[in-house]
N, C-alpha and C positions, 0 to 999 in steps of 0.2 A: 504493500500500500504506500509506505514511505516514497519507493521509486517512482512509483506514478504519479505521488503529490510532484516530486520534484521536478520529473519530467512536465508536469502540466504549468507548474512556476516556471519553469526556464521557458518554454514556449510562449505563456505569456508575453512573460520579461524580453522576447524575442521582436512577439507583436508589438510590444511596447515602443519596445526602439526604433522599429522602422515607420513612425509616426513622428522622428523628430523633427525629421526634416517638410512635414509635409503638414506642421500647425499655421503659416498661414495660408490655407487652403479654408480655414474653420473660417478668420475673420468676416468673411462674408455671412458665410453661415451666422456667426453672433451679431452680427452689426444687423441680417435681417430677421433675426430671433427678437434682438430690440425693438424693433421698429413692426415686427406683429404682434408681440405683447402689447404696446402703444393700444392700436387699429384693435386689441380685441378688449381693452377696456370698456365696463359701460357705460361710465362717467368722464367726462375731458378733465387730464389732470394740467396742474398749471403748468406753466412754462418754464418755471425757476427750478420742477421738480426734475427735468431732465438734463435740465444745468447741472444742478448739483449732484445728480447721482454720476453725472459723466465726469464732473471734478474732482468726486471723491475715490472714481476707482480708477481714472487715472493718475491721483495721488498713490494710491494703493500699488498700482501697477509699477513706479516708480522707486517706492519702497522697496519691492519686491527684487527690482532688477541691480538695484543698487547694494542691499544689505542682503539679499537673501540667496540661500545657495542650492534650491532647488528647483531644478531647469523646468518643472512638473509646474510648480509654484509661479513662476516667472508666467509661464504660457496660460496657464489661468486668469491670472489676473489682468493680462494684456487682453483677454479675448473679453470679459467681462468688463473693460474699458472701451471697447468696440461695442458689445452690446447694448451698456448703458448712453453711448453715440447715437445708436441707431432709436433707441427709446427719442430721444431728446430731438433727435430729423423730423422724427414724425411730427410732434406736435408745433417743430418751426415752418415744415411745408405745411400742416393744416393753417396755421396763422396768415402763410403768407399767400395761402390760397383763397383765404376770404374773399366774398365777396355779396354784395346783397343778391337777393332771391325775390321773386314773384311772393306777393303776401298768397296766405292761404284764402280759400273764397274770392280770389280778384273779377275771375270771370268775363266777361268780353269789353276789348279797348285797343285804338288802334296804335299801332308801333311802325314808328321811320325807323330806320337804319341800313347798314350798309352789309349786303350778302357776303358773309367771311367763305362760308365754302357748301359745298352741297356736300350732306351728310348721309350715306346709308341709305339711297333710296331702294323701291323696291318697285316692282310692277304695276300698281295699285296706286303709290303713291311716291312724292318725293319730299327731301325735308334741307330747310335751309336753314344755314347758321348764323344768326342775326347779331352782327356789334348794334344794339339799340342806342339812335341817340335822341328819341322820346318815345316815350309808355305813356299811353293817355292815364290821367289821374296819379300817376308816381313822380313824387321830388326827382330832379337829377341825379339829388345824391342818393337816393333808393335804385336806378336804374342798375339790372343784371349786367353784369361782362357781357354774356354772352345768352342767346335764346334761340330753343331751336322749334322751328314753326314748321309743320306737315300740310304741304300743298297737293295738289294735283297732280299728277306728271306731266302733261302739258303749261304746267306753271311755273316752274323751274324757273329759275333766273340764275344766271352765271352769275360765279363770285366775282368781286368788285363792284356791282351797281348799286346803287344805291335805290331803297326799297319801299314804298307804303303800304299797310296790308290791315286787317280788323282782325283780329285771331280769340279765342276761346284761350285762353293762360291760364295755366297752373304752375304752382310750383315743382321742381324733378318730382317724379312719381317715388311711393313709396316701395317695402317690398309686398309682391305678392304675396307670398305666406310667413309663418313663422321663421329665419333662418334662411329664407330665399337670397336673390341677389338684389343687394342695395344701390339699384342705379344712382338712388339719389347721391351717394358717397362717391363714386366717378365722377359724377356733374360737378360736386364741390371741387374737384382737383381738375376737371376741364374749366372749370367756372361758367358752368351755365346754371342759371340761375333761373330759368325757366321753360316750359315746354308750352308747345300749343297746337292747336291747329286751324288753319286759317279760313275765313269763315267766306270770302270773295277773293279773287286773283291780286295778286301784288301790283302792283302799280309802280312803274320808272319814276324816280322824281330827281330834283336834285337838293342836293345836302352840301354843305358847305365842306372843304379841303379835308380830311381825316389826318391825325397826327401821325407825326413819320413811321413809328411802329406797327399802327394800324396800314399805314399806307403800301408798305413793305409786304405786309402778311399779303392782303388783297392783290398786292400785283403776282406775288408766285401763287396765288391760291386761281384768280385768272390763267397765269402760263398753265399751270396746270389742268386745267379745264379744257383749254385750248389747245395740248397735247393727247388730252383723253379723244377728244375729238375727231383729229385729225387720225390718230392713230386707229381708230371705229371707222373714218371714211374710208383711208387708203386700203387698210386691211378689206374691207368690204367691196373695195376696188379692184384691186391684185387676187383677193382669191376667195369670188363669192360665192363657189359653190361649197366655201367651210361653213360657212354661215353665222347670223350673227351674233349668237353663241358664242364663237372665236374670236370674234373683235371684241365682244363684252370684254370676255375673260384678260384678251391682252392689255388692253384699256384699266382693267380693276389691277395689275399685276405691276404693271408699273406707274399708277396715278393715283392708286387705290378709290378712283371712281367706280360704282356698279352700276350706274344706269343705263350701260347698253347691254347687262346682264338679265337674264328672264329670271325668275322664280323657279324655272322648271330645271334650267342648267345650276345653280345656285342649290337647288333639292337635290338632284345628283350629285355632287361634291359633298358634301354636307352626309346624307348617306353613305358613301363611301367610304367614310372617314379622312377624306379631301379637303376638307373645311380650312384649313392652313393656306391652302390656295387662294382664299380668295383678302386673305391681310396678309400685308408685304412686311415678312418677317427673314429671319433669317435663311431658309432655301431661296428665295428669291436675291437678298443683300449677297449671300455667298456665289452665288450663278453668276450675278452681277459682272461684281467683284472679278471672281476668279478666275473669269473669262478675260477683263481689262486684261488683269495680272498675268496672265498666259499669253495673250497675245504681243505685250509690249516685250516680254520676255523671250517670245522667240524673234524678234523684232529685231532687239538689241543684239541677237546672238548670229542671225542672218545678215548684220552687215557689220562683213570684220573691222573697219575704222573707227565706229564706235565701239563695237565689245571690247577692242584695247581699250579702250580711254573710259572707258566710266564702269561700274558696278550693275552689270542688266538688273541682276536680282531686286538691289534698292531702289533702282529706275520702275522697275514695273509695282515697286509694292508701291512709290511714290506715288503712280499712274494710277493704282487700284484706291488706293486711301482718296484719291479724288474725287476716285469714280464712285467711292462709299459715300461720301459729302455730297455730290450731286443730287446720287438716286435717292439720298434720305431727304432733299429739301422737295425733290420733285414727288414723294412717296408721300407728302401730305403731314410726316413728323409725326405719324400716330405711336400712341407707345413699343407695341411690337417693331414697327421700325426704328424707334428710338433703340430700343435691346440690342437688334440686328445690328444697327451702327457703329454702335457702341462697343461690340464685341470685334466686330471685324475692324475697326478703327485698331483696337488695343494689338489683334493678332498683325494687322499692318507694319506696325509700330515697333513692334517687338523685331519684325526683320528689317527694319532701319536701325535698330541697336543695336543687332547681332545677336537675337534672342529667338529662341522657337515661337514662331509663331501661333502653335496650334499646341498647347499644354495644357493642364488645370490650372496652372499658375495663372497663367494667362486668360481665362476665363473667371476664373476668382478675383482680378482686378477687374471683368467687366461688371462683375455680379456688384463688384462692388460699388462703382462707378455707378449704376443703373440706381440702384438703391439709394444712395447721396443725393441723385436730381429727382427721384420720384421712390421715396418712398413707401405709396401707398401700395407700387407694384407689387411686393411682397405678399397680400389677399388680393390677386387680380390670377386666373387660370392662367393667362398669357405667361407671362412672367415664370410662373409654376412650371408649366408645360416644357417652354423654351429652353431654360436651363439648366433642367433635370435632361433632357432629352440629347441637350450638345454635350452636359456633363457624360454623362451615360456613358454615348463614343467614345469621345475625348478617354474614356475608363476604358474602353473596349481597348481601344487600339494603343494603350497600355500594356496591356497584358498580353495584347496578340504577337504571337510566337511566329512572324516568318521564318519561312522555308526557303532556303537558295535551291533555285532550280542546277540541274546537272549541267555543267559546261559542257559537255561534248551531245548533247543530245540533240537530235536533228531537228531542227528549226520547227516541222510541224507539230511535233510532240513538244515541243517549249510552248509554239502558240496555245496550243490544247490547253495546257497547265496554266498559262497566265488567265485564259478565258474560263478557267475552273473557279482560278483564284477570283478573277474578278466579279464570278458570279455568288460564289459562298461571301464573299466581304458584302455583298450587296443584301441579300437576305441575313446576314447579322445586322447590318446595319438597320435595317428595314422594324427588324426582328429586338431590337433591341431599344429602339428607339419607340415603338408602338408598346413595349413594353413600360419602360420610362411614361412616358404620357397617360398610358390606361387609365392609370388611377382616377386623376383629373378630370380624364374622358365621363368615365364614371358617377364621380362624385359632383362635378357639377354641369355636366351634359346630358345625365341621364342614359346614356348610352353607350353601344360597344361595336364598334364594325367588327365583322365577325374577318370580313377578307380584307381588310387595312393593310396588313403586310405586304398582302398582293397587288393591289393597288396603289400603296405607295411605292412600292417597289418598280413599279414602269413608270405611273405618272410622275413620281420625282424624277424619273432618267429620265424622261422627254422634256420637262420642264428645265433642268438644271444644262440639259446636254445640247437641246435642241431652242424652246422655245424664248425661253431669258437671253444665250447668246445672239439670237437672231434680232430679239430686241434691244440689247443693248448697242446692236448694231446701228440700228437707226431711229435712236433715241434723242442723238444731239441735232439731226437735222429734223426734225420733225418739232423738237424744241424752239428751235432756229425757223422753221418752215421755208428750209430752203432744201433744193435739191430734192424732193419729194416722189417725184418720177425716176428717181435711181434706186429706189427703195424697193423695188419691185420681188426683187428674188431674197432678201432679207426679212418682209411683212408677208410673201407670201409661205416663204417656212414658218415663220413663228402662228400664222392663221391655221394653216394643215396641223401644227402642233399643238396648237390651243384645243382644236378641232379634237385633236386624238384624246386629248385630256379629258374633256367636257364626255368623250365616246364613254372609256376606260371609267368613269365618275359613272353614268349611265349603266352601264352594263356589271358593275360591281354591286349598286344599289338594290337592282330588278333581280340578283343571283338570287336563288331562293336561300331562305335565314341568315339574310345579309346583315341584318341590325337584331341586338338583343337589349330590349332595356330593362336599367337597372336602376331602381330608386336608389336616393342618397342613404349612403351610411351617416350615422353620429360623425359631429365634427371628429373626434377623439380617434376617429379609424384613419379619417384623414391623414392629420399629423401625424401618427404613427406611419402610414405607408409614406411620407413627405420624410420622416426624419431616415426612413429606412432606405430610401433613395440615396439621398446624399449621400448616409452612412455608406453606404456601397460603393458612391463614387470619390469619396475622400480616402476613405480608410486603403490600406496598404497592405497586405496579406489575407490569409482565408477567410479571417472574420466578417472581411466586407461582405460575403454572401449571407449572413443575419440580414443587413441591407434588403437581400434581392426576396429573405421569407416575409421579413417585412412589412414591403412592397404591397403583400396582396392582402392586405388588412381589409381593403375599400371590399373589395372583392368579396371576404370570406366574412367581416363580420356582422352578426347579427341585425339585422332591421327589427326595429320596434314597432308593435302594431300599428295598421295605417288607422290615419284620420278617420271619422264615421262622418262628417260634414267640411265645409269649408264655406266665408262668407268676404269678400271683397272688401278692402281696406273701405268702399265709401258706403257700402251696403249696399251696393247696387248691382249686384250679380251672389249665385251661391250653385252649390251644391253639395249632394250626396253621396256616397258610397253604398252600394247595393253588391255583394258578393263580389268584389275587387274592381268593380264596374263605376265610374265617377257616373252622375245622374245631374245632368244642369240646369241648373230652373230655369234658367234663361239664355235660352241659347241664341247664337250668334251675336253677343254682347258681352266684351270683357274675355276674346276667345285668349288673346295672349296671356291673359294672368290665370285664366284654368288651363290652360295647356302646361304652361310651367308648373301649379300645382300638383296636377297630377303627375305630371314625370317624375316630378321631385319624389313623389310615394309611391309611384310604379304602380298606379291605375289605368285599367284599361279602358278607349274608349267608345260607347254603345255605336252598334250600326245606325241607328235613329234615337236621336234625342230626345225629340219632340215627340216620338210616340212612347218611350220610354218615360217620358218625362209627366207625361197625359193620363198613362197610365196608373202615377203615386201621388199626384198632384191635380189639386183643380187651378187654373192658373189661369190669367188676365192678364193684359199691356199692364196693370197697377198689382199687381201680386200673385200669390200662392198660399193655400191652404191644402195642410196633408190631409190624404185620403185616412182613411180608419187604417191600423195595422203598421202604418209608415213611421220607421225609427231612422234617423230622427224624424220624430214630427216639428218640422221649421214652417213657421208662417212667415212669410215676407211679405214687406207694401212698399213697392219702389219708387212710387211716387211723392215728390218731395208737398207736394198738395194733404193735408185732412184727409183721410178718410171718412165715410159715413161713422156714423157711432154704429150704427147695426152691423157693419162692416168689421169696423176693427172687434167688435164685442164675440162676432162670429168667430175671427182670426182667432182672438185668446182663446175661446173656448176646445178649438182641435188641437191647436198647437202646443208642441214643449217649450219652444225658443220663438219671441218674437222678434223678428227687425225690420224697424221704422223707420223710415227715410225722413220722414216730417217730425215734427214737435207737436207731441199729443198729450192732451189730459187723456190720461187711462182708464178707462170703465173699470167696475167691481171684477169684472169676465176676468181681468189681466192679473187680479192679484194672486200670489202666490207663482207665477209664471215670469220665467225671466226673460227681461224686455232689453234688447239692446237701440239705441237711439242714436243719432248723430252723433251726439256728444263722446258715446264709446267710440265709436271708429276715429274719431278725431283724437281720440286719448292713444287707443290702441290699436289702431290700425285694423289690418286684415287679421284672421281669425281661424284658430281649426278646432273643430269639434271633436271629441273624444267620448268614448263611452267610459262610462263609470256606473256599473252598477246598472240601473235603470236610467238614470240620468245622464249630466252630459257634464263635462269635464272640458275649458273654454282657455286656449294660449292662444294671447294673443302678439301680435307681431313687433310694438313697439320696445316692451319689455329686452325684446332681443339683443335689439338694436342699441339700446338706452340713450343716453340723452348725449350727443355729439355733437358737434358743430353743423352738418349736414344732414342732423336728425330734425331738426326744426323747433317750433315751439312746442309740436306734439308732445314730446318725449317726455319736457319739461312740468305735465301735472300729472306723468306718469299712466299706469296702464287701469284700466275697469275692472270695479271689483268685481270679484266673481260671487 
């Protein structure tokens, strides 16, 4: 027994050691460990609080390196000097991300301002992003940064004009359910400060000069428009039997515009587990890139007068670091392209200093770098996804053991081997990277492409190999809009390739049990598959595979009973659960925020609604009353108008749960029956039902969230008693 203790100490002690070299790898890790503890507080701590705990343990840390003789002890406290950084980030970018908000109840009023950029349109609809420089009925100094209004698609107005419009405003929406995604917490770090939708077509006017900063965004959020464009006609010109599917896609891939995108090519991707395709992140920035980088480099190498005289290699990283600063200002600067930049910027960089380009090291300065200008990425999937997913490889091709092929072996059985080789690195890559990301996929997509590997595995090679190079091609002139008719054989490969993408998306979607959904695990599964990632890819001998068990926490742990009901942040929409079945009382209104619910709890949903829904409910355009038999028995009255008293007297009497839209004296019927009123939803937002016993067991949404800067006033009188 003693030997085996010993043996398993010295092994340790072995593990130990080859982690010395590899503690700052952690720093990002701690510094975004800080800065999620921050982001999952319920309360906003002050400011002085992250001051001090970052001065005192970089006191501490100092102590350490100075007087103390344990190398254990040093790295501790330095990493917990970073952490208490990353704490202290947070709450200086939430401050300096302030900005006012659309008041709650504002309602309809009209807004000038000037179109910063068109955002996320879809088929249906478009939406544009308003620097407002008046809100009817708001002071100036109330006026949001920014507001995003949903038009027609035929109402579109290009970035730069300047705009008049009447819109319906609210403030960012809240979450769907308990735990859901907090768009409103994105806006406060975009600084949109309200939504809308507009209620008649926008109007050209003019506004007086916009400040340089404003003026600056507007002219490249223009160019950019103006490339999405051009790149949708040419392409649709040189090779229209792709179709325009394929100009969309090229168009969203380098502008990150989608409105020459259908819904239908957009659902193919999406399904696939293609969805990456359509935000310019990283495969995109690196395709880019490392196309620039390749070409100047055989460039330099094919004319010998200059490969004497200068360094090809720093020449082309130079050329590609350019071409990363370009594609990111013409990419729209959204976060994932911010990531992307950032990381390839740093690998550029490192072979201008005469560093590997492509390490952990080197990724753990972007990680950390990313984290320093935006913070809040650390709870955004993006972020999550991206660099678990580079980390992952970067780990892979660590560990991966080449094999020198046989020097005298005949040329075709060399090629055999290289094309062996190059196909197994492709399905680990594929395979290891889909692995990385699942979690995520999972936990907050609700979903699992079952043939992801497969799919990514060709769409990334055409994309990376074929369609990005062809675009990068004729990127500058199409920028420029000159020479446009020489584009001919460069827009027509990238259209055939987009073509194939858009095919390959399609046909991986329609395979049969292409997609498996999966309701979310507890946060707590989460972070465990999050911390067991990393683990995997920091750590430094066998233990890092603990990391890869992990990993599938999302996966294997337990789900908690689903919800028996669910009721809309404003009480204007609900449903129920009927044998894992959601039941919507009111269908085709509020489909975005039952769609999320349910995925969220992995409810399935009815072939027909409305006869489903006919059949447990008596229901009107002003309510619902459960039939006999129906648990939950929910009466709703949707209308913000009085009800009859014989009306509502009726409602209390079948119902378990009342909710009212209006402000009502309660008849005798309602007593002992729990009523929820405006007032709740305004306290506590959106709402899910639970069974308890015979009754009903009521969390609601704000509590979650608790009182933040981005949470509002809501938060602030706290949640409904139950």
């Amino acid at each position: 027994m003693s030997v085996l203790i010993n043996r398993l100490a010295a092994w340790a002690r072995n593990e130990a050691s080859a982690q010395v070299d590899r503690w700052p790898l952690w720093v990002p890790v701690a510094f975004g460990a800080g800065a999620a503890t921050y982001f999952g507080l319920k309360h906003e701590p002050p400011l002085w609080l992250g001051g001090m705990l970052t001065a005192a343990t970089v006191l501490l840390a100092a102590l350490a390196r100075r007087w103390g003789r344990s190398q254990a002890l040093i790295i501790a406290t330095t990493l917990m000097a970073f952490a208490a950084a990353g704490f202290a980030n947070g709450g200086l970018a939430t401050r300096l991300a302030a900005a006012p908000r659309i008041p709650d109840g504002y309602g309809v009023g009209a807004v000038e301002g000037y179109v910063v950029d068109v955002s996320s349109p879809s088929a249906d609809r478009g939406r544009l992003l308003i620097a407002p420089t008046h809100i009817a009925h708001l002071d100036p100094s109330a006026l949001p940064a920014r507001v995003r209004v949903v038009v027609k698609p035929e109402d579109v107005v290009a970035p730069g004009e300047a705009v008049r419009l009447t819109a319906l405003l609210d403030p960012p929406p809240r979450p769907a359910a308990p735990g859901g995604f907090d768009f409103a917490r994105d806006a406060w770090f975009e600084r949109i400060g309200g939504v809308g939708l507009a209620l008649r077509p926008p109007a050209v006017i003019d506004l007086p000069p916009p400040g340089l900063r404003l003026k600056s965004e507007l002219w490249l959020n223009r160019l950019r428009w103006q490339v999405a464009s051009r790149l949708a006609e040419d392409i649709g010109r040189f090779a229209p039997s792709a179709g325009s599917g394929a100009a969309g896609l090229a168009a969203a891939v380098t502008t990150s515009h989608e409105s020459w995108l259908s819904a239908e090519d957009e659902d193919g991707l999406r399904g696939s587990g293609l969805a990456h395709m359509l935000a310019i992140a990283g495969l995109h920035t690196a395709a880019v890139s490392g196309f620039v980088f390749a070409a100047l480099r055989l460039g330099v190498a094919a004319w010998p007068w200059l490969a004497l005289r200068v360094d090809g290699k720093k020449l082309a990283a130079a050329g590609a670091l350019l071409a990363v600063l370009c594609y990111f200002a013409l990419s729209g600067g959204h976060p994932p392209a911010k990531r992307a930049a950032i990381t390839a910027s740093v690998a550029f960089i490192a072979i201008l200093l005469d560093r590997r380009a492509i390490s952990l090291r080197s990724l753990a300065i972007a990680a950390l770098l990313v984290l320093l200008l935006q913070p809040e990425a650390v709870v955004q999937p993006g972020f999550q996804m991206s660099f678990c997913a580079t980390g992952a490889l970067v780990a892979l091709a660590e560990i991966w053991r080449h094999r020198s092929s046989p020097i005298n072996a005949p040329w075709p059985i060399l090629a055999l081997q290289k094309a062996r080789d190059w196909l197994v690195a492709l399905v680990m890559v594929s395979v290891v990277a889909g692995a990385a990301t699942g979690p995520f996929a999972i936990q907050h997509f609700n979903r699992m492409a079952n043939y992801g590997v497969f799919a990514n595995l060709t769409a990334d090679f055409v994309a990376s190999a074929v369609m990005m190079p062809a675009l990068a091609i004729a990127l500058p002139f199409e920028a420029l809009g000159l020479g446009r008719d020489l584009l001919a054989i460069p827009l027509t490969v990238a259209g055939w390739a987009a073509r194939a993408i858009l095919e390959l998306g399609r046909f991986f979607t329609l395979a049969p049990g292409a997609n498996v959904a999966w309701p979310s695990a507890p946060p707590i599964a989460m972070l465990v598959a999050f911390l067991g990632i990393v683990f995997g890819i920091v750590w430094k001998g066998r233990l890092r595979w603990i990391g890869a068990v992990l990993a599938f926490a999302v996966l294997l742990w337990p789900r908690p009973p689903a919800p028996v009901g669910w009721i809309a942040n404003d009480g204007n929409g609900a449903a129920i659960t009927i044998d894992g079945t959601m039941v919507v009382l009111k269908p085709g209104r509020g489909t975005y925020a039952t769609d999320l619910w349910s995925a969220r709890r992995g409810l399935k949903h009815a072939n027909d609604d409305l006869a489903l829904r006919d059949s447990l409910f008596d229901c009107d355009r002003e309510g619902c009353a459960p039939l006999p038999g129906v648990y939950p028995a929910l009466g709703t009255w949707w209308s913000k108008r009085r009800p009859p008293a014989e009306r509502l007297d009726a409602l209390c009497s079948v119902s378990q749960l009342v909710v009212l839209r209006a402000e009502v004296d309660l008849p005798p019927a309602c007593a002992g029956k729990r009523v929820l009123t405006p007032e709740d939803f305004r306290k506590g937002g959106a709402v899910e039902l639970f069974a308890e016993g015979e009754g009903l067991r009521l969390a609601w949404a704000e509590p979650v969230r608790g009182s933040r800067p981005w949470t509002g006033a809501a938060a602030e009188t706290g949640a409904p008693e139950d």
